[in-house]
N, C-alpha and C positions, 0 to 999 in steps of 0.2 A: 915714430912719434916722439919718443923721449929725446930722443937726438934737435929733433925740430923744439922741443918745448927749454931744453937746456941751451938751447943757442935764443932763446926769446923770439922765435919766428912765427910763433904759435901761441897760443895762450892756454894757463891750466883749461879753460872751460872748453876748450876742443879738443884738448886732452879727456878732457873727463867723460864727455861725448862721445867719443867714439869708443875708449873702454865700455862705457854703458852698451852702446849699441851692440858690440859685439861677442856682451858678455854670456851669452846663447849663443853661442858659435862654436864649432871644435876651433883645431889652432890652424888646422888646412884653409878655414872658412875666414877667419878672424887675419889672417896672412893677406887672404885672396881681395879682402875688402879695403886693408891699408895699403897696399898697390894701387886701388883703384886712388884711394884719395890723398895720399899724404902730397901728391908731387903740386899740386895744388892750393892745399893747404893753406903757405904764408900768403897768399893773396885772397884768403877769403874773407869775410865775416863770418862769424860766428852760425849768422842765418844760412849763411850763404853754407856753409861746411856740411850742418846740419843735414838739408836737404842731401847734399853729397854724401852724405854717411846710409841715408835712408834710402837714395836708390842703390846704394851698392851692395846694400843688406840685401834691398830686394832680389838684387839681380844675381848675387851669390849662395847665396840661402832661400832661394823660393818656397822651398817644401815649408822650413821653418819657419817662415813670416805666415803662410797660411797655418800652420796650427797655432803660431801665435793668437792669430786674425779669430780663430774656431773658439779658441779659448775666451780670449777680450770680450767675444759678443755675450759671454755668459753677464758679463759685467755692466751690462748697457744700463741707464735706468737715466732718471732726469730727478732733481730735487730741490725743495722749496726749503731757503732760511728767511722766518720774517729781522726784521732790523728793528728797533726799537724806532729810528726816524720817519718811519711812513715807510719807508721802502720795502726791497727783500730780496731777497737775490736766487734767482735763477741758473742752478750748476746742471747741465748733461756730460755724459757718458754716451757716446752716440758712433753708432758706422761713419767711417769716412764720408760717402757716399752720401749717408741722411747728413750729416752735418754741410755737406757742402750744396745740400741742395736748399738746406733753410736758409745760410748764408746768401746763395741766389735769390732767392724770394725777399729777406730782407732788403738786401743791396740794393736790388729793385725800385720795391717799396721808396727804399729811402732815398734814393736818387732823386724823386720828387720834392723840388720845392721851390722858393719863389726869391726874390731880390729883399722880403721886409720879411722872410721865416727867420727871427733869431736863433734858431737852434744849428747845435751841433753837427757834426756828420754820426757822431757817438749817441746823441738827441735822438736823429731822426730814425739810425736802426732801433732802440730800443722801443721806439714807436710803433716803427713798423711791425717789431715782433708781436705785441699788442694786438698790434691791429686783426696780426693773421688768427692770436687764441680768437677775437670779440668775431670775426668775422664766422670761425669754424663751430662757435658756441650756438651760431643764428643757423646750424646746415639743418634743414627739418630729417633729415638720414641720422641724425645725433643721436645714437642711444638713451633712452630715457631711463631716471631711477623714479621711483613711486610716483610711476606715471607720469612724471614732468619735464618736459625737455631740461639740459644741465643749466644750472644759474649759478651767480654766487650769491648767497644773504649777507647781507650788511644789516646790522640791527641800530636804531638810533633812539633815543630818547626824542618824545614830542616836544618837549622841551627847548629839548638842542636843535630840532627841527624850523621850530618857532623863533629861536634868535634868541630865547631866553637864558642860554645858559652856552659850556662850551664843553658838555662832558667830550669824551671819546665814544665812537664808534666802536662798535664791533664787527671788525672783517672776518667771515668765514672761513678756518683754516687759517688765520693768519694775526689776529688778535684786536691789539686796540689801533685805532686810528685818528689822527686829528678831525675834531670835530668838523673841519670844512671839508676836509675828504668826505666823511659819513654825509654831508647834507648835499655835498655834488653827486656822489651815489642814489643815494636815495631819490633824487630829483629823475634821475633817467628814466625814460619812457622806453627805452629801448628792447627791456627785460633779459639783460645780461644781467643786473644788480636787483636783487629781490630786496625791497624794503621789508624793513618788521619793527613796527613801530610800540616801543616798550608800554606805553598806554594808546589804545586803539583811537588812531583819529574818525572812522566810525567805528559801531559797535562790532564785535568779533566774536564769533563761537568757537569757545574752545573744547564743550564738551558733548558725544556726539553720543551720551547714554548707551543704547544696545541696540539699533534702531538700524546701523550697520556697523559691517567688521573695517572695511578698508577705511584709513581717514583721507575726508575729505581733505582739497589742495591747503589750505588755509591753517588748518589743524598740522598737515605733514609738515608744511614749512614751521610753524611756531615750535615745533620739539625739533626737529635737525637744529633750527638756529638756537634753539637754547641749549642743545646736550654736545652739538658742533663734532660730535667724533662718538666711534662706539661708549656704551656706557661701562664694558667689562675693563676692571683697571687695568692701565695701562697701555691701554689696546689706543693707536692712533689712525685709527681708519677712520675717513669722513663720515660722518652722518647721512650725508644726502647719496653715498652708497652704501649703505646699511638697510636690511628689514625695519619697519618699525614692530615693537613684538608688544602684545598686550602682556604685562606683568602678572597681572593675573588673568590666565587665558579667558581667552571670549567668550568659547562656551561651557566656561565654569561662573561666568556673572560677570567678569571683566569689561567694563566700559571701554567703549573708544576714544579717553578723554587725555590731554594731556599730561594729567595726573597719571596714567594706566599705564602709558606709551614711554616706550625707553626704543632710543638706537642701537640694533645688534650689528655687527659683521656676522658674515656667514658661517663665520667657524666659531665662535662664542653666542651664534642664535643655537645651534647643534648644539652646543656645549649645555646649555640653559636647558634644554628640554630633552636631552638623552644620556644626560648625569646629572650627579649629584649636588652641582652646582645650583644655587638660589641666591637671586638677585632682591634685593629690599629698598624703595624709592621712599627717601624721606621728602615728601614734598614741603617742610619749610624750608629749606634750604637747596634742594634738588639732589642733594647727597646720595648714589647709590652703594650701599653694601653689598659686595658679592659673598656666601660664606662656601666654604671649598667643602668636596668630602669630608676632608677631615677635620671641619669645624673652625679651620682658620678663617678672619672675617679681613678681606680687603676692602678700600673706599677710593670711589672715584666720585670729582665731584666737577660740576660744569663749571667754564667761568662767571664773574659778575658782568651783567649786563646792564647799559645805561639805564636810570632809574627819572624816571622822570619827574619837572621839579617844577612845572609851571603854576602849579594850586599850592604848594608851598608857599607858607607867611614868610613875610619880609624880614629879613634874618636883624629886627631893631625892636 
């Protein structure tokens, strides 16, 4: 390879490539794989080399590509960054195999389309991926968490609702969103998107006295969508798979009201009632204190949610 790369038949980046590749190799292995590819080499692309590197890994190193293979899957996960522009970006870590079977079902998908769809081919998969979460959110086999098939909450101001005004939305797990998002959300009938509307466009109960322990649907959605994640700091586990846990237990006098209800995950619900940990819910502001054993006091506190501004005086 240094022979090919000093004569410029080759480029550093397939140089550097097949070092990488082979850098798990003994030097019998690492030998037996530049045979297979160098003689080829100056006529390839870079893609093209690539592939030629990975089957020869395969085909030289079996045993070692599968304990690689054993290892990597330790690594699999999928994750969410929101973007400040409405968007967010969707990263996996995924088996060969699953990846190139979503890739199928996208391609699919996006292969559909018509002579006046302006969209992309880049458009129409990102579409399709959509399509297949909205459609698997609708499977009635879908695990439920407190009792509700999975949705997301979108919280909007009535205000903003009404054309009055243009706060931002609040998308669940994902934060603020331009107000024409929140009010195309909020309009679907579909119930993939749960409205929660910051002043009730009818009247709403939020407090359900002692009269029962489970909260009713109404009651569960308004605290997931206000507290959006465990209330233990720190902790970013969604809300809408969390216990909701009476603050002060229920059958020591604890209401089933929203004031009462905080979201736990299941290891900080244990934590709250099998140590010494005490959680403390300021409801003007929704501030929780946790204070630890040892008396140290941490605060986690929900985001601000649209306020809504339609009975507001005319700001003259």
């Amino acid at each position: 390879m240094l022979r090919l790369l000093d004569r410029g038949q080759v480029s550093y980046l397939h140089a550097a490539n097949l070092a990488e590749a082979v850098f798990a190799l003994n030097d019998k292995q690492a030998r037996a794989v530049e045979e297979r590819v160098l003689a080829r080499a100056p006529e390839q692309s870079l893609t093209e080399f690539q592939r030629s590197v990975r089957r020869a890994v395969a085909r030289v190193a079996a045993a070692t590509v599968e304990e690689q293979r054993a290892e990597a899957m330790k690594q699999r996960r999928v994750c969410l960054t929101p973007r400040d522009d409405g968007m967010a970006e969707l990263w996996a870590l995924l088996p060969a195999e699953g990846a190139a079977a979503i890739m199928t079902a996208v391609d699919a998908l996006a292969s559909v389309t018509s002579a006046d769809d302006p969209r992309t081919a880049d458009h129409r998969r990102a579409d399709a991926l959509v399509d297949l979460g909205v459609a698997a959110l609708h499977d009635p086999l879908l695990p439920r968490a407190q009792g509700m098939r999975p949705g997301i909450g979108v919280t909007v101001a009535l205000s903003t609702l009404l054309g009055v005004d243009e706060q931002p939305g609040e998308l669940a797990g994902h934060g603020p969103i331009p107000a024409s998002l929140a009010r195309h959300m909020a309009a679907d009938e579909t119930g993939t998107w749960r409205r929660l509307v910051t002043e009730p466009v009818t009247g709403r109960l939020l407090d359900y006295g002692h009269d029962t322990y489970r909260p009713p649907k109404d009651l569960a959605d308004y605290v997931i969508a206000r507290d959006q994640v465990c209330t233990f700091t720190g902790c970013n586990r969604p809300a809408c798979r969390c216990d909701l846990d009476h603050q002060i237990p229920y059958d020591k006098g604890g209401s089933t009201s929203s004031e009462n209800l905080d979201p736990l995950c299941k290891r900080h619900h244990i934590c709250k009632h099998d140590t010494d940990w005490t959680p403390h819910r300021d409801n003007d502001d929704g501030t929780t204190t946790w204070t630890s054993p040892t008396k140290h006091r941490y605060r986690s506190r929900p985001p601000d949610l649209p306020r809504d501004t339609s009975t507001d005086p005319p700001p003259f």
